[in-house]
Every structure is written in structure tokens, then in C-alpha cells.
C-alpha positions as CSV (number, residue, x, y, z in Angstrom):
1,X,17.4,2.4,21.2
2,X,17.3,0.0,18.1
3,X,20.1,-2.0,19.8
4,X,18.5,-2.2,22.5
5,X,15.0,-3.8,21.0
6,X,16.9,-5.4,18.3
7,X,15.9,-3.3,15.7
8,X,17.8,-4.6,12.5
9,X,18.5,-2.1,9.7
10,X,17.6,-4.8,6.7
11,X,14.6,-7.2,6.2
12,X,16.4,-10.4,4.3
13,X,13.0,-11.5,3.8
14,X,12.1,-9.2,1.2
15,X,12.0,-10.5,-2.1
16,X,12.8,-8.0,-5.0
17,X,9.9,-9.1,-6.9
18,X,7.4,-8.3,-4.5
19,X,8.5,-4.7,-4.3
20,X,6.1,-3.1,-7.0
21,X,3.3,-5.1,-5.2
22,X,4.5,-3.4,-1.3
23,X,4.3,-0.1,-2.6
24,X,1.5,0.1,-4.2
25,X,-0.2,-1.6,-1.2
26,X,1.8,0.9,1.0
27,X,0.5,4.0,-1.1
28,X,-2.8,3.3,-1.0
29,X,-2.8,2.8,2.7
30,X,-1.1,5.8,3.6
31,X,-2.1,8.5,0.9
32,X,-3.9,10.7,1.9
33,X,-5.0,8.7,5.5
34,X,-1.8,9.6,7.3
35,X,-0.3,13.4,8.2
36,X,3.3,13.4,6.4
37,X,5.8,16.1,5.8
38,X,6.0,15.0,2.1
39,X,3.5,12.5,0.4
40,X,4.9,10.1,-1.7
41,X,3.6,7.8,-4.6
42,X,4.3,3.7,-5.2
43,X,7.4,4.7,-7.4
44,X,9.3,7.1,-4.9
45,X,8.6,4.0,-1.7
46,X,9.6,1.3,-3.6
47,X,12.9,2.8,-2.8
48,X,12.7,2.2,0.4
49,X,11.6,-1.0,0.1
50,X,15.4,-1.6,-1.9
51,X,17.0,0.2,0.5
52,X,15.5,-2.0,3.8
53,X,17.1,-5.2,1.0
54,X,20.5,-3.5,0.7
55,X,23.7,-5.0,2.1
56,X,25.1,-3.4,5.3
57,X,28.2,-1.8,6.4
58,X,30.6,-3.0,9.0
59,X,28.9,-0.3,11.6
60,X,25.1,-1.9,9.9
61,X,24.4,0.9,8.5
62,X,22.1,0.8,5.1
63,X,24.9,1.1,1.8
64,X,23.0,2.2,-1.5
């Protein structure tokens, strides 16, 4: 399905010094407004923020 809506599996337009600023944003949006499995604070999604940066592999798959 992502290849079919051209769902890539980085964002190049990230910039590694706005991370800190995304998820803080991010957790304050989503904690406690949206039912998740697991909450999560600004630290723990600014992970994911890196990984959406990271190079891919040959297949596109996210490397960490």
C-alpha cells in the first residue's frame, strides 16, 4: 500500500536541529488527547523523528 500512494520511508526535509522542537510540539499534542498502547514523552519521539532522517537500505527500508 505505501507503494502504491507513494508513501516514502524518510522525510529529507527534516533538519536535525528542529528535532527537540517536533517533539516537544508532538508530546504536547498527543499526551494525554490520543488513545495509545504506550504514551511516550518528547525524549523517547525524538527518536523517531531521527529515524524518519536516517539513510535507507537498498529495499528502502529505515537503517539505524
Amino acid at each position: 500500500m505505501k507503494e502504491r500512494f507513494g508513501i516514502v520511508n524518510i522525510v529529507k526535509e527534516i533538519q536535525e536541529t528542529d528535532i527537540p522542537k517536533l517533539a516537544h510540539y508532538a508530546d504536547k499534542e498527543a499526551n494525554p488527547l490520543y488513545p495509545v498502547p504506550k504514551l511516550m514523552d518528547a525524549s523517547e519521539l525524538e527518536k523517531f523523528y531521527y529515524m524518519l532522517m536516517s539513510l535507507t537500505s537498498e529495499k528502502g527500508d529505515c537503517v539505524l
